[in-house]
C-alpha atoms as one frame of an Amber mdcrd trajectory, in Angstrom:
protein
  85.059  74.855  97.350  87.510  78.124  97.647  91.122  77.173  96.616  93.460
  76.773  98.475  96.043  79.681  99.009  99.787  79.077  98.641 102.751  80.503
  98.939 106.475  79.903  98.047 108.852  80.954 100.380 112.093  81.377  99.168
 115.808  83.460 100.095 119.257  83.154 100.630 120.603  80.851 102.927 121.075
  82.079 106.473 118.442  84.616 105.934 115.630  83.356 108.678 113.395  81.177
 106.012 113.804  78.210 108.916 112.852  80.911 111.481 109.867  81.675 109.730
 108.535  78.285 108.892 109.159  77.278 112.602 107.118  79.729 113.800 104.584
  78.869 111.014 104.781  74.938 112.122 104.624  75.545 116.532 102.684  78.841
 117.116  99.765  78.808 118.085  98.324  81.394 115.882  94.737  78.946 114.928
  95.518  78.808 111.334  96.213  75.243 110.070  99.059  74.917 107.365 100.558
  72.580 105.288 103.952  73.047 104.632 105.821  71.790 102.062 109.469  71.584
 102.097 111.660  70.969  99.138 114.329  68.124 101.002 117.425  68.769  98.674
 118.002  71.974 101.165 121.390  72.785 103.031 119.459  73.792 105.518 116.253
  71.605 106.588 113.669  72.403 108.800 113.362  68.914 110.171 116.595  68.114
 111.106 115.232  70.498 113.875 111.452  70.094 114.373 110.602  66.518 112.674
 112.468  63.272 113.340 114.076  63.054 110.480 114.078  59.029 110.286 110.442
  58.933 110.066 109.138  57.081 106.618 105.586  58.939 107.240 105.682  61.906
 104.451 103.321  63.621 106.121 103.218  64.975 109.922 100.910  66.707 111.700
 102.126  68.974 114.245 101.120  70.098 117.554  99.330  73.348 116.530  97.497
  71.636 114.038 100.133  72.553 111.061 100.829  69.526 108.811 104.935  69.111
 107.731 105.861  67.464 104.156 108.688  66.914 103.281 108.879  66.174  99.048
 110.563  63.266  98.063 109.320  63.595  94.226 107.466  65.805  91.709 105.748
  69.138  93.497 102.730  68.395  91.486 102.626  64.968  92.816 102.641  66.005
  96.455 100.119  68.395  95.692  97.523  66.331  94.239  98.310  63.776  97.659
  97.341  66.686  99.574  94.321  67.829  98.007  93.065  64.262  97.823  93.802
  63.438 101.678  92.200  66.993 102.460  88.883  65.820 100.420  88.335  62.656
 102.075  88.516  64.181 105.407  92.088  62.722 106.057  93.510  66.047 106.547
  92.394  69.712 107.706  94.468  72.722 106.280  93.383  76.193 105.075  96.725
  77.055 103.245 100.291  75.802 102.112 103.526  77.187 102.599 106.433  75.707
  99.839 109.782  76.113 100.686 112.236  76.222  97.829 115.745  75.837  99.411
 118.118  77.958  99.213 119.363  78.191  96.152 116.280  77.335  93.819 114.765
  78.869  91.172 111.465  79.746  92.284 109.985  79.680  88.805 109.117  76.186
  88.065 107.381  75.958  91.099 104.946  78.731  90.554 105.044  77.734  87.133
 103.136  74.570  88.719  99.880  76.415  89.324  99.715  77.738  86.161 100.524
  74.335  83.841  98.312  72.197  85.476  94.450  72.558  85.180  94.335  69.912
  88.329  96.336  71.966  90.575  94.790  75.161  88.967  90.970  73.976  90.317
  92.619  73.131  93.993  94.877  75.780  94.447  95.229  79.362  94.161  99.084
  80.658  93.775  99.235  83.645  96.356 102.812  85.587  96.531 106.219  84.412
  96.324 107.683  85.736  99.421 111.930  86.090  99.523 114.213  86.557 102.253
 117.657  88.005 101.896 120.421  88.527 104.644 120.802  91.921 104.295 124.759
  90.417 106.341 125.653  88.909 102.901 123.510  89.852 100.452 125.942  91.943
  98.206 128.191  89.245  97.892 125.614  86.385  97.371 123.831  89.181  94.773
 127.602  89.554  93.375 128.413  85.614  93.201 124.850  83.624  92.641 122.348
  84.565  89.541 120.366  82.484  91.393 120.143  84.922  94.201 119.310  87.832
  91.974 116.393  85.826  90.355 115.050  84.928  93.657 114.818  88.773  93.977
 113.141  89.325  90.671 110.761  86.795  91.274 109.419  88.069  95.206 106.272
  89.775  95.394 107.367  90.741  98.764 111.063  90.858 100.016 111.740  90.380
 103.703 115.489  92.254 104.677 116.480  90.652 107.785 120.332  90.662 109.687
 119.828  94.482 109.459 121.211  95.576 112.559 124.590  93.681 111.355 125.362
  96.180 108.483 125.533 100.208 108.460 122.822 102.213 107.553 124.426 103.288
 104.404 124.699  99.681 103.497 121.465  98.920 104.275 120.102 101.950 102.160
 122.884 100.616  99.230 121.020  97.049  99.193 117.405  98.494  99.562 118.523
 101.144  96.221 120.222  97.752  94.392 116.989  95.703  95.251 114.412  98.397
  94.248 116.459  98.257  90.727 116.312  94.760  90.178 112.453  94.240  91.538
 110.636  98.185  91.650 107.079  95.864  92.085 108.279  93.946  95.185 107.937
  96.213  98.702 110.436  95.481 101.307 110.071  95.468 104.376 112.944  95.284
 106.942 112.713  92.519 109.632 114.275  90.881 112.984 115.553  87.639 111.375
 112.729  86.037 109.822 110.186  87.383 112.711 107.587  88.270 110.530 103.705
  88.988 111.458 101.715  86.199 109.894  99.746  88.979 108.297 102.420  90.429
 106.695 103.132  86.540 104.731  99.936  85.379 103.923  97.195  86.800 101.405
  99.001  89.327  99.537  97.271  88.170  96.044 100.380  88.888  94.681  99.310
  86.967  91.890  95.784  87.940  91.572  94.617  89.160  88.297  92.148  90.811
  89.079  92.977  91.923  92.444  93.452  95.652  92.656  97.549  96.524  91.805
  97.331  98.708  95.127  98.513  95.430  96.303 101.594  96.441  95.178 102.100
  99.846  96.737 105.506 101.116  94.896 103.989  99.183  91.472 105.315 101.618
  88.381 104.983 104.627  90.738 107.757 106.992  89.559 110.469 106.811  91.591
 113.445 109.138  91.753 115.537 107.802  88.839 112.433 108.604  86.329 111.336
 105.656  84.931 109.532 107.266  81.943 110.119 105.346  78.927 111.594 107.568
  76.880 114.472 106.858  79.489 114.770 104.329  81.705 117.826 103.014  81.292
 118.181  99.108  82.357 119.800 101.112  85.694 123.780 101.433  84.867 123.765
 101.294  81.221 125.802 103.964  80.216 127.767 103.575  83.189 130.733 105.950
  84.007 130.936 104.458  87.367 132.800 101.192  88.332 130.586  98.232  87.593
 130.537  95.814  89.825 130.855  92.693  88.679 134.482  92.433  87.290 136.192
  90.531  89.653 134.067  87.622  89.872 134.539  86.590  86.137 130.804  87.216
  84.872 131.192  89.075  81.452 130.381  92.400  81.817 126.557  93.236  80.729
 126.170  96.509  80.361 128.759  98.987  82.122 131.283  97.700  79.961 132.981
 100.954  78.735 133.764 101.405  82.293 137.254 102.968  83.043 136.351 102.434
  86.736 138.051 100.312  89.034 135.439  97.249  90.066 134.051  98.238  93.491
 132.084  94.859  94.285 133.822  94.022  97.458 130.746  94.127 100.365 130.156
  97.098 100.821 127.752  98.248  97.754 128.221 101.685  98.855 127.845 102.767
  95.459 124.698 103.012  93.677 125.671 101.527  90.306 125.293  97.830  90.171
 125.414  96.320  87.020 122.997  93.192  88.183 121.974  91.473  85.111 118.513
  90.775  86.779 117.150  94.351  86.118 113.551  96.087  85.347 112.283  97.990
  83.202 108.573  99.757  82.685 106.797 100.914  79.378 104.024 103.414  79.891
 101.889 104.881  76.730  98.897 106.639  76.662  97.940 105.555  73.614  95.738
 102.402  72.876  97.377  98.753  72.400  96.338  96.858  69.221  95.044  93.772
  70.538  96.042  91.388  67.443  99.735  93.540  67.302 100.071  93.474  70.994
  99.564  89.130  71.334 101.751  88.444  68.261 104.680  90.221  69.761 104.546
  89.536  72.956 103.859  85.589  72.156 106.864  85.661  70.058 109.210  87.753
  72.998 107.815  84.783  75.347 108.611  82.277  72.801 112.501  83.694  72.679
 112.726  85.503  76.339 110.521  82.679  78.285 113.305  81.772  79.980 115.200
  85.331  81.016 111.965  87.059  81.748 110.895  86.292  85.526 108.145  88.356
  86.098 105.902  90.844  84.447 103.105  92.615  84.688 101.002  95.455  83.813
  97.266  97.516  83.579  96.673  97.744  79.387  94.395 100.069  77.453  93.464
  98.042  75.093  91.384  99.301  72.140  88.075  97.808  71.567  87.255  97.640
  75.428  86.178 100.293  78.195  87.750  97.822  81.423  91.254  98.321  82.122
  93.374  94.493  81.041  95.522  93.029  83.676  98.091  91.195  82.134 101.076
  89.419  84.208 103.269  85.947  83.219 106.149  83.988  84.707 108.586  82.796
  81.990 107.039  81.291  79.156 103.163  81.578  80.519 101.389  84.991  80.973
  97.727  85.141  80.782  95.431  88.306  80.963  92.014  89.196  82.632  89.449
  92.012  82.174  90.007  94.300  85.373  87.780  97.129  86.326  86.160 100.601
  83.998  88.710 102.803  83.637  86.991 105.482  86.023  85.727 108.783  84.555
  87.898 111.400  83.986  90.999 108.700  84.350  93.555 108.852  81.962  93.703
 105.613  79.819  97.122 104.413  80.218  98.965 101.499  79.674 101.750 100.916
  82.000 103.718  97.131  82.233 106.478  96.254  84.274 109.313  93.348  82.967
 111.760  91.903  84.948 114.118  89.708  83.555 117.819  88.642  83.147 119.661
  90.742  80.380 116.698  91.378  78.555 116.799  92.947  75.409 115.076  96.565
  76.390 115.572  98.157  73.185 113.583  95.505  71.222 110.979  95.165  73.796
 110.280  98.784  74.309 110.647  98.888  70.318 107.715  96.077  69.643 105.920
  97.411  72.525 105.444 101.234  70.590 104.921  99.207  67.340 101.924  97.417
  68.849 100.256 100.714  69.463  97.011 101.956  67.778
């Protein structure tokens, strides 16, 4: 039996994620789809779609998509599904979870990992996240929560576009790309979103190829070589923007700026403390060196660090190591021969909240050949 591919939809409120999963529960596009819905939401899907007095968990809709709502434990719900989908009770080729608005997406992804059961049944796909580009620099500014949904996306959907300027638009797409520089973006009409473009992006396939993630650790403009990439707006001579909303200030704090934070974002400085960072080398990793440290960063960090990810050279072996974790749990995977003539290097990605860059960049070197 293949597994069963999921994927967690997440995304601040307002920004189409009821849109989308409408679509995903009435068209007719011949793909059947269990959707999961976490019910603690402001905003629920079945206030709209299902009949919300109904005691029945689970409801099949018209296009053949099957609507849960969870009333306990993820894991719990999953298992119900998987059972009721081996006896023949129900049909479905994939899930969709929503995590409302304001959840950490995290724990639920966390889910497939922790739980050999879940593991054999089901195969963690992407973690897709919506954000209205209307309000998204004062939901960035106000709720951590918001930034972390944007650290965790393998994919970020931008959708209220035509509501804002162009400038501000390019402002958010600049602030995302510094909090998440693995996650594309894409720019969309209010959650209208080819099914194409949500489903099978492997964005958490080891050994898929990383071309899944087209911008992956490719240089941008701001030189992220690690002799100096700055956690964006470290030594910050420009206003940072998070003053007026009582957070302490992370970095920028020698700022003599005034705080610009108010909507517009047209400067390119945030101070976000969900930020990225990548560590390239060419020379070989230490295998023993390399696990000790970053165990004990995981052990500390687990918590702060939301995604990361990289291609290792690894000394002692001629394929290329995929590595990648979520919080506390990372686990690794023989890729492909580096390719003749390529040049061995190792390049990892960390995104995180106020992560300590100068130790991790500082074990990282130490765990070099």
């Amino acid at each position: 039996m293949s597994l069963i591919p999921t994927t967690i939809l997440t995304g601040f409120l307002g920004s189409g994620k009821t849109t989308l999963l409408k679509r995903v529960l009435t068209e007719a596009h011949g793909q059947k789809i269990a959707v999961i819905e976490n019910e603690f939401g402001e905003e629920n899907i079945d206030n709209d779609i299902l009949v919300s007095d109904t005691n029945e968990q689970i409801i099949q809709m018209s296009n053949g998509c099957i609507c849960c709502t969870i009333r306990e434990d993820l894991r719990v719900t999953l298992q119900l599904l998987a059972a009721k989908r081996r006896k023949g009770l129900l049909s479905f080729d994939r899930i969709v979870i929503e995590t409302t608005g304001l959840a950490d997406p995290g724990p639920v992804a966390q889910t497939f990992f922790m739980d050999d059961e879940i593991a054999e049944t089901f195969l963690l796909d992407s973690i897709l996240t919506l954000v209205d580009a209307k309000h998204a620099a004062q939901q960035l500014n106000d709720r951590q929560e918001a930034r972390r949904q944007v650290g965790f996306a393998d994919q970020i959907f931008i959708s209220k576009a035509d509501l804002v300027s162009p400038q501000e638009l390019d402002a958010l797409q600049h602030r995302l790309k510094h909090m998440n520089p693995r996650a594309p973006q894409k720019v969309v009409h209010f959650g209208e979103v080819a099914l194409s473009e949500v489903f099978d992006l492997k964005g958490f396939n080891l050994n898929a190829k990383l071309d899944i993630d087209p911008d992956f650790l490719k240089d941008d403009a701001h030189g992220h070589d690690h002799d100096h990439d700055h956690a964006h707006g470290e030594h910050c001579d420009h206003p940072s923007h998070q003053h007026d909303h009582g957070h302490d200030p992370v970095d920028g704090e020698d700022c003599d700026h005034p705080s610009h934070q108010h909507e517009h974002g047209h400067h390119h400085h945030h101070d976000d403390d969900v930020k990225s960072f990548v560590f390239k080398s060419e020379r070989a990793f230490d295998p023993a060196k390399l696990e000790d440290f970053l165990g004990a960063i995981v052990n500390i960090y687990g918590p702060r660090m939301l995604r990361y990810k990289g291609i290792l050279n690894m000394r002692g072996t001629e394929r290329k190591v995929i590595f990648q974790g979520v919080h506390q749990l990372m686990g690794s995977d023989l890729g492909p021969l580096w390719a003749e003539g390529e040049t061995k290097m190792s390049k990892m990605v960390f995104i995180g909240i106020d992560l300590p860059k100068d130790i991790l960049l500082q074990g990282l070197e130490q765990s070099l050949v």
